[in-house]
Structure formats: C-alpha cells, structure tokens
N, C-alpha and C positions, 0 to 999 in steps of 0.2 A: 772583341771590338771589330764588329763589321765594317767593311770598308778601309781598314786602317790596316797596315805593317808596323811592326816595330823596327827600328832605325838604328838605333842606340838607347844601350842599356846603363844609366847614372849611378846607380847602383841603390844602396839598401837606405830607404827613407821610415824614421819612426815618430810614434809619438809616446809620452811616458807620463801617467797620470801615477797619484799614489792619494787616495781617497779613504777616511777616515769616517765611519758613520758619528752622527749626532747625537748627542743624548738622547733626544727626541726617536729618533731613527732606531736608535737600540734599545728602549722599552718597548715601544711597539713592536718590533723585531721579535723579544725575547719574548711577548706576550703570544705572539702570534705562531712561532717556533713550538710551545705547550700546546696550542691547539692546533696544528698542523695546518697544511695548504702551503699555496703561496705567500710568501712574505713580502708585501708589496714596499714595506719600507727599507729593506735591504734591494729590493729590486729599483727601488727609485736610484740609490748610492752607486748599482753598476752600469745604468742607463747613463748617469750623469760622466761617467767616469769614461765609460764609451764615447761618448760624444765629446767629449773633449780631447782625448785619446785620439780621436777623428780629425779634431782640425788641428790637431798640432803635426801629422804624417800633411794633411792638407797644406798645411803653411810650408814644411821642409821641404817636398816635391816643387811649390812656388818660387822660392827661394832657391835650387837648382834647374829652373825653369824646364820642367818634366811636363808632358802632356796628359801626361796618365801617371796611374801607379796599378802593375800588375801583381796576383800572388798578391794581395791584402790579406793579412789575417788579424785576429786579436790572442791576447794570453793573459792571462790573470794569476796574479799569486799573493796568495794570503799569508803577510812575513808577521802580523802581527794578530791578535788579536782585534777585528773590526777596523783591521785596515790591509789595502788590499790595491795593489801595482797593480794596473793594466796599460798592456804596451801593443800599440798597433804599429802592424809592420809592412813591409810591403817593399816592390825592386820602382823605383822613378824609371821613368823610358823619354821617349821622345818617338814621336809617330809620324808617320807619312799617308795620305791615301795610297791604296794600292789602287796600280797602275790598269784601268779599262772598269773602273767601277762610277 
C-alpha cells in the first residue's frame, strides 16, 4: 500500500462459505472428469464460493471499521463429498498516509 502506514492492527477478519454442487453441476462435472480438462462446472461452484467468501471478510473489516485488510489469503476443504468450505482470511488494520508523500 503505497503511500500508506499501517497504524493499528484489529486483528483477524474472515469469511466462511460451505458450497454444495448441484445436480446439474455434478453430471456435468462427472461427465467432464471421464473426459478430462477443465471442469468448468465445478469451477463455476469455487468462483461463486470465492466471492462470496470475499464479501463476507469485506463486510467483517467494515463492521470493525478497518481500512484495509492485509495477508488476505483463501482455503478450501473438502469435508464432504461435493461440498466443499472455503474461508478467506486476512489481519483488519487501520492506515494513515505516511508522512512527506
């Protein structure tokens, strides 16, 4: 973050999705798994699951009134069959210009 200091550290803001494919989503999947490549219909499931994952770390940082969130990462765990946690994480700060920029 050019231009910016970090001030204070809020601490650890997440968000926590747990996404189940579709019927739909898992014939195509399984069809496309037999013939290899990409599986676009499972890749739809972890794009949606991501972005939502997204704005729920977005909304916790808002709700502690954080400027930022630094160290963002994602994780995914598959506890089920075709269904599948993803948790974005990340530390809430609070920023200041730094000083002669």
């Amino acid at each position: 973050m050019d231009g910016f200091e970090i001030t204070e550290y809020l601490g650890v803001v997440r968000g926590i999705v747990v996404r189940a494919t579709s019927i739909t989503q898992g014939i195509r999947g399984a069809f496309k798994s037999i013939l290899g490549g990409n599986v676009a219909a499972y890749e739809e499931v972890c794009e949606q699951a991501r972005s939502d994952a997204f704005k729920k770390i977005a909304r916790q940082a808002v709700e502690v009134e954080a400027d930022a969130v630094v160290g963002m990462a994602y994780d995914a765990t598959e506890f089920a069959p075709g269904t599948t946690e993803v948790l974005a994480y990340g530390t809430a700060v609070k920023l200041r210009p730094k000083a002669g920029v």
